[in-house]
Steps between C-alpha positions, in 0.01 A plus 500: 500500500530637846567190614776458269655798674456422800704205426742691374573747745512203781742336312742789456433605865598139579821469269565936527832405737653193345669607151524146401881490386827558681787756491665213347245479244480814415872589444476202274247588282617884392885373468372212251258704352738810437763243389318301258279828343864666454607170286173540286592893477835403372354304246279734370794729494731282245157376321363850431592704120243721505502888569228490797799368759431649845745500785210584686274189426808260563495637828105502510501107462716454799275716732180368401664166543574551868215664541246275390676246700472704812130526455449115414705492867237698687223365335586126523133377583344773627198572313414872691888580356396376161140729475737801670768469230250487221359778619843718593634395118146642306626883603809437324551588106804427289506755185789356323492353218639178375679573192640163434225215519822252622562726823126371637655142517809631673242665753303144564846319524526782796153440650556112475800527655420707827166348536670124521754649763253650690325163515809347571516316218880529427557190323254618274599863456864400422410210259291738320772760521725272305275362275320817349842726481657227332204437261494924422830549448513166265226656311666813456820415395337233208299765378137283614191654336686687219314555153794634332911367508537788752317828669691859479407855679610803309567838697442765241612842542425796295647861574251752317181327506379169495589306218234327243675134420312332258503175616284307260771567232649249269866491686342493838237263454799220363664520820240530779122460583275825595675670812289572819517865691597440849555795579535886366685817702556853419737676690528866355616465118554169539315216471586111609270211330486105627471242281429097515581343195487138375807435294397251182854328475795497797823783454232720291537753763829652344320513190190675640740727724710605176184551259347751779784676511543552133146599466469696831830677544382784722362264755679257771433142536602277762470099570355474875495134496715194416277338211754214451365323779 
């Protein structure tokens, strides 16, 4: 084991003032990263329907993007770098969580993406690029990996207190399957539930919209999403 270190720290003493890539190089590799992660965070802008939309994690994937690609820059094939980063990245902790499970692939399209410009891989990192924004958006926009003809979230609103919707009635049950809480806010008096829904047949969602309101008049509902698509 001491040996092994030893090794390293020779190495790293013998490599410590060459950085192993150019100005040229380097300029190169955050432009085409930042470029092609904004392109991915485009797509994940017109792809996503769902409430958890972030400005802030759109902007997230272009910094980690650069910034994994500066690192892959100054570690190139320096091992000592390698052990020092692993070491320098255990201290940090990310608390956030993930609400949407599809945002995680958005963040390893990111990763890929700075780590094959930082290898100087571009070839790669564009054809990828290409190739996986044009295979999400083509999944979102013909509905891949649906159950049901179409998916709906439902803002509901209530004024006084939070409303009781019975949701395994008759009239509801013909129209759409059993909705999921996203999420639930009270702000004084009033309180604001999300919904995801399953609708059982396509245009039901005027139906469903009209029968809440007949049953629920003293509460506000709202459509966040397109479901047609």
């Amino acid at each position: 084991m001491d040996n092994f270190l030893r090794e390293i720290e020779a190495f790293n003493q013998s490599s410590s003032l060459q950085t192993g890539f150019t100005t040229s190089e380097f300029l190169l590799a955050l432009l085409l990263s930042a470029s092609l992660s904004m392109v991915i965070s485009f797509v994940y802008r017109s792809t996503h329907n769902s409430v958890s939309y972030s400005r802030s994690f759109v902007v997230s994937m272009v910094i980690m993007a650069i910034t994994v690609s500066f690192i892959m820059l100054i570690i190139g094939s320096n091992l000592a770098r390698a052990f020092s980063l692993v070491g320098a990245l255990s201290i940090v902790r990310y608390r956030n969580a993930i609400k949407d499970t599809q945002d995680i692939s958005y963040i390893f399209m990111a990763l890929a993406v700075g780590m094959a410009c930082g290898t100087r891989l571009y070839e790669l990192a564009i054809a990828f690029t290409l190739f996986s924004s044009v295979l999400m958006y083509l999944m979102e926009k013909t509905g891949f990996g649906t159950i049901g003809p179409s998916s709906l979230v439902l803002e509901i609103k209530s004024h006084d207190k939070e409303i009781s919707i019975d949701f395994d009635s008759h009239n509801f049950t013909n129209l759409a399957g059993r909705p999921e809480l996203i999420s639930m806010e009270t702000f004084g008096r009033e309180t604001i539930s999300i919904y995801s829904l399953s609708l059982k047949r396509k245009g039901a969602e005027n139906v469903l919209m009209q029968t809440l309101v007949n049953n629920y008049p003293t509460a506000d509902f709202r459509i966040l999403n397109d479901p047609s698509l």
